[in-house]
C-alpha positions as CSV (number, residue, x, y, z in Angstrom):
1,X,58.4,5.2,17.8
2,X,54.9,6.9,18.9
3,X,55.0,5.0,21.7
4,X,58.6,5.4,23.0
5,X,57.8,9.3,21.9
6,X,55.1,9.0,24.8
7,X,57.4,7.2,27.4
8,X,59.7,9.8,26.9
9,X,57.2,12.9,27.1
10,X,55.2,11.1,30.3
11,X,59.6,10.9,32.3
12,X,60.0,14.8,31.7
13,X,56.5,15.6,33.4
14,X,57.0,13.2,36.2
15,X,60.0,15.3,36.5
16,X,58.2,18.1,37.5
17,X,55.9,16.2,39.6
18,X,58.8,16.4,42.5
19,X,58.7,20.1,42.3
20,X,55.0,19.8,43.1
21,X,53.3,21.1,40.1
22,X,49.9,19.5,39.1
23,X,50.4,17.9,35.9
24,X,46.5,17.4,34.3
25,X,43.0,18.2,36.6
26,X,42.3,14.5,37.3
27,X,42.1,13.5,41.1
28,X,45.1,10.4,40.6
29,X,47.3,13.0,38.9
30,X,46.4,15.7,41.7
31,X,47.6,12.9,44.1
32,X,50.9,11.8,42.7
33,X,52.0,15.4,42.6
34,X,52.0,15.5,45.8
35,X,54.3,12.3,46.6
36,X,57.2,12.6,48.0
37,X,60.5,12.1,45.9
38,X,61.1,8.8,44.7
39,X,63.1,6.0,46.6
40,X,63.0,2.5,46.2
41,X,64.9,-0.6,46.6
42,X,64.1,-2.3,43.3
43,X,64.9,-1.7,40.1
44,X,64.2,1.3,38.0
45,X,60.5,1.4,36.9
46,X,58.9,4.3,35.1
47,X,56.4,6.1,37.2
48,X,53.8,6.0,33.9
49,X,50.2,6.3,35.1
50,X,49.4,7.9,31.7
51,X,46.4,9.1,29.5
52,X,47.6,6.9,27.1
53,X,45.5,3.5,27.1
54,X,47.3,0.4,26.9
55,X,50.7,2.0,28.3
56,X,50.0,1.7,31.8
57,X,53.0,1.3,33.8
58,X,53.9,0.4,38.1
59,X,54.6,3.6,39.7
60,X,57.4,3.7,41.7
61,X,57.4,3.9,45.4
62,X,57.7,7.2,47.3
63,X,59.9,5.4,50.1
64,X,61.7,2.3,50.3
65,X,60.2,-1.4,50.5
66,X,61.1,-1.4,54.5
67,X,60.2,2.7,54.7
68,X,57.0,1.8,56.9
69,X,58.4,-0.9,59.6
70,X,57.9,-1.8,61.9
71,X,54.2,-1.3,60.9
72,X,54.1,-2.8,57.3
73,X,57.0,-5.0,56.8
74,X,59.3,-5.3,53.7
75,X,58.8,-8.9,52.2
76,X,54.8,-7.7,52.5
77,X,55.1,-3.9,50.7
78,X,58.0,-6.1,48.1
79,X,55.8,-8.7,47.2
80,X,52.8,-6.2,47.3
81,X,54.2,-3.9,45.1
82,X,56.5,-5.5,42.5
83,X,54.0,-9.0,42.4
84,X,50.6,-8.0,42.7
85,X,50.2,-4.5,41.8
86,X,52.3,-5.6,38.8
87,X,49.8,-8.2,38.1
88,X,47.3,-5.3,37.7
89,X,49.1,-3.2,34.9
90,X,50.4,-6.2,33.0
91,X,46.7,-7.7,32.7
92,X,45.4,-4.0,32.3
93,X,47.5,-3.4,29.1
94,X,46.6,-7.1,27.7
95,X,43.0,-6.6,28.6
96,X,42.8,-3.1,26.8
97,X,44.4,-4.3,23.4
98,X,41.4,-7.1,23.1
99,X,38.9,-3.5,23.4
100,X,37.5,-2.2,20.0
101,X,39.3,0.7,18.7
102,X,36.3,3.0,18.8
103,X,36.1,2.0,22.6
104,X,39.7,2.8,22.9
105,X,39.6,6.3,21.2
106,X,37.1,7.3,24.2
107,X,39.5,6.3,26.6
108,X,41.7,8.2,28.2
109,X,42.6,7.8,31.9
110,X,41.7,5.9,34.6
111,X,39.0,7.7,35.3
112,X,37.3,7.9,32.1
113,X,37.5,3.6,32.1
114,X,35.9,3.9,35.5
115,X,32.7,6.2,34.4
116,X,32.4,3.7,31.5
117,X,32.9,0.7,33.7
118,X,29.4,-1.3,33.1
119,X,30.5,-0.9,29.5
120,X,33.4,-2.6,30.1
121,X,34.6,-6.9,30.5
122,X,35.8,-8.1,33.8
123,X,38.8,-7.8,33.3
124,X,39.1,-4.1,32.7
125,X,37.1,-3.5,36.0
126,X,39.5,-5.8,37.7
127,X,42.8,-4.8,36.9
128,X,41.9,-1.2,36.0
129,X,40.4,-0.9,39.9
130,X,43.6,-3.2,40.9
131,X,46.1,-0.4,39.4
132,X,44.3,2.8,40.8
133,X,43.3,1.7,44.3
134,X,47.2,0.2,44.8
135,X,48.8,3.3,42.9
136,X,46.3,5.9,45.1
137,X,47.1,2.8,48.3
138,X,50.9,3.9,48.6
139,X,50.9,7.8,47.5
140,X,48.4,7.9,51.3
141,X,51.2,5.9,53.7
142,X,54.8,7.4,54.7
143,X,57.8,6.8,56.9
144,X,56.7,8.3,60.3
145,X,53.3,9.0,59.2
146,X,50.3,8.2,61.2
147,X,48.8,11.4,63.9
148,X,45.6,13.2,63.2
149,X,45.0,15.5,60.0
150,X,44.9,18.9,59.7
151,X,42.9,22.1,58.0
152,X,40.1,21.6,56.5
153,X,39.7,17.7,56.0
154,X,40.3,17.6,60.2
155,X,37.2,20.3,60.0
156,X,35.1,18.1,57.7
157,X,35.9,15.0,59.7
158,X,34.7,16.6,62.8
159,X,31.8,18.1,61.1
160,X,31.2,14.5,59.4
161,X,31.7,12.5,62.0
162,X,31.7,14.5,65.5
163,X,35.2,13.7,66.3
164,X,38.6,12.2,64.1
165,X,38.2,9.1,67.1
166,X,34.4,8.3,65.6
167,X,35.7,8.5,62.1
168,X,38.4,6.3,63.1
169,X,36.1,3.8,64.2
170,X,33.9,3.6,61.4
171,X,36.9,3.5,58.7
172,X,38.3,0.5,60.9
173,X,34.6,-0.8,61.5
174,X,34.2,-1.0,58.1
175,X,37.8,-2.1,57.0
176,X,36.6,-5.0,59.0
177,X,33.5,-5.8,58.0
178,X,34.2,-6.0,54.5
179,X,33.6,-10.0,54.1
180,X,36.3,-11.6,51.9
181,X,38.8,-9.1,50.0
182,X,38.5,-5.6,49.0
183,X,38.6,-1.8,50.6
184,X,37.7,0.7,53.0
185,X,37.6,3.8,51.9
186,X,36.8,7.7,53.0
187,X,35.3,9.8,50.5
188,X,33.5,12.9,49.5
189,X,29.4,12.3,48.7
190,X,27.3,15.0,48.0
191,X,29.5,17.1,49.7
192,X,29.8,15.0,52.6
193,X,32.2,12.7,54.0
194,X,31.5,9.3,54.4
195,X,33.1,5.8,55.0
196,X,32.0,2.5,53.3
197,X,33.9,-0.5,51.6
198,X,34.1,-1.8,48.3
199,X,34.0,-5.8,46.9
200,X,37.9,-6.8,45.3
201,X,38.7,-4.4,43.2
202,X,36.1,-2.0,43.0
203,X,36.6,1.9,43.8
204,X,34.1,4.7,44.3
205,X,34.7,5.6,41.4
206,X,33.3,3.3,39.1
207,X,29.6,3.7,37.6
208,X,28.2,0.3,38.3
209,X,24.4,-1.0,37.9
210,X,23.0,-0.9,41.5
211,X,23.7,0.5,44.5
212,X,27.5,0.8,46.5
213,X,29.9,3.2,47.9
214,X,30.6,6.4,45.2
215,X,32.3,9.4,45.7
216,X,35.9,11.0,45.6
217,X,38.5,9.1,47.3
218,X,40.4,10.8,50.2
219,X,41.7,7.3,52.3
220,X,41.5,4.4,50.9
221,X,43.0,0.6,52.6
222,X,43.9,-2.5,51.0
223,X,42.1,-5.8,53.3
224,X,42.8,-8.6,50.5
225,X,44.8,-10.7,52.7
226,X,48.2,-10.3,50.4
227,X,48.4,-6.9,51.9
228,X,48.8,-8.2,55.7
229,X,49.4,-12.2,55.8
230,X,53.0,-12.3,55.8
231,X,53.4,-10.1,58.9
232,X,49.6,-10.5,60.6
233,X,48.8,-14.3,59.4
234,X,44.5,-14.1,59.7
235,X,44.8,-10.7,62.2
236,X,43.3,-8.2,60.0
237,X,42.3,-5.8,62.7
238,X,46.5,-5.8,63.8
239,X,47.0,-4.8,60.2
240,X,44.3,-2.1,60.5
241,X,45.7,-0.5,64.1
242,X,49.0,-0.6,62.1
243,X,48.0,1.2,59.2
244,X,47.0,4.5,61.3
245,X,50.7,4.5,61.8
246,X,52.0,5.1,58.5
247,X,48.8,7.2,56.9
248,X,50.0,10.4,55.0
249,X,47.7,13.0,56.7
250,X,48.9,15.8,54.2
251,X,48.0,13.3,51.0
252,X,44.7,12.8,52.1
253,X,44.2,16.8,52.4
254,X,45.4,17.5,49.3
255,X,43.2,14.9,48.0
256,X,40.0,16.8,50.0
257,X,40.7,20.2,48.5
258,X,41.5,18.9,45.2
């Protein structure tokens, strides 16, 4: 009963998600309440990112499966989304009831598993990694997307970078420089903006022994191979120039001056 009590309580905030209120101060839910309203082609799943451990759920899509063509084609963002991603929260919920319960009490988003990471198994950092960077992956693309951005993350960019086409060549340098799978990303450091890549799963995010790429995410893009090979076979760099096509400018600010 708790628990459909929390399903319940999580589908009436979402619904005020589309009227762009900021449900919660964390950076994912700053994101999703900025999505656009809900469309997709497959069946009805609840959009129940939640502060509730263990009830982790795939977000719907803010467009449909073939919203980003000719860029990113349908079977890709279907299989994508519905397969992989699923993958994520399926293993994240079964990976999280093996925790101990005193572990468990002290977490409570995303987030929070993230600055705990080191004290976490594999498999959280996997498939808790897996479930942000995908859900934070499609809340930054739309339907006719792409251009430059604007206010102040086109400021910071300049002032970062020296121009939005230098910037663009690091964030694509790096996207393909990252050997095997994982993601580029743009983020805030130290109140700078910087580019870098992360191995698999990983996010900036995460407090892991050693070195790496931390920050606040701003642009993040998926180069495991399952998010291009249907349409680009072994091109990743096609896949990249496409991407620039579909990026959600306005996301990416609101993610900057959250």
């Amino acid at each position: 009963m708790e628990n459909n009590n929390t399903r319940r309580n999580f589908l009436k905030k979402t619904a005020l998600l589309s009227t762009g209120t900021i449900i919660g101060s964390s950076l994912f839910n700053a994101a999703f309440a900025a999505a656009p309203a809900l469309n997709t082609e497959s069946e009805s799943l609840e959009n129940a990112i939640t502060n509730v451990p263990g009830t982790y759920s795939l977000p719907k899509l803010g467009y449909s499966y073939d919203g980003l063509e000719p860029h990113i084609d349908k079977a890709t963002m279907e299989i994508h989304h519905s397969k992989h991603h699923q993958g994520y929260v399926s293993n994240l919920n079964k990976a999280i009831d093996t925790l101990d319960s005193n572990l468990i009490d002290h977490t409570k988003s995303l987030e929070n598993i993230f600055e705990k990471m080191s004290k976490f198994p594999e498999a959280i950092r996997n498939n808790s990694g897996g479930h942000y960077n995908h859900s934070l992956f499609w809340s930054l693309m739309k339907p006719n997307g792409g251009g430059t951005p604007k206010g102040k993350l086109a400021e910071a960019i300049n002032t970062s970078f020296g121009s939005f086409d230098e910037f663009k060549k690091q964030f694509t340098d790096a996207s393909m420089k990252r050997f095997g799978s994982g993601w580029a990303w743009l983020v805030v450091q130290d109140g700078k903006l910087v580019v870098g890549s992360t191995a698999n799963q990983d996010n900036p995010l995460m407090r892991l022994r050693g070195k790496g790429l931390k920050g606040k995410p701003v642009l993040a893009l998926d180069v495991w191979e399952h998010a291009y090979y249907l349409k680009n076979q072994n091109r990743r760099a096609d896949y990249v120039a496409s991407f620039w096509n579909v990026v959600d400018w306005d996301m990416a600010e609101n993610l900057f001056n959250s």
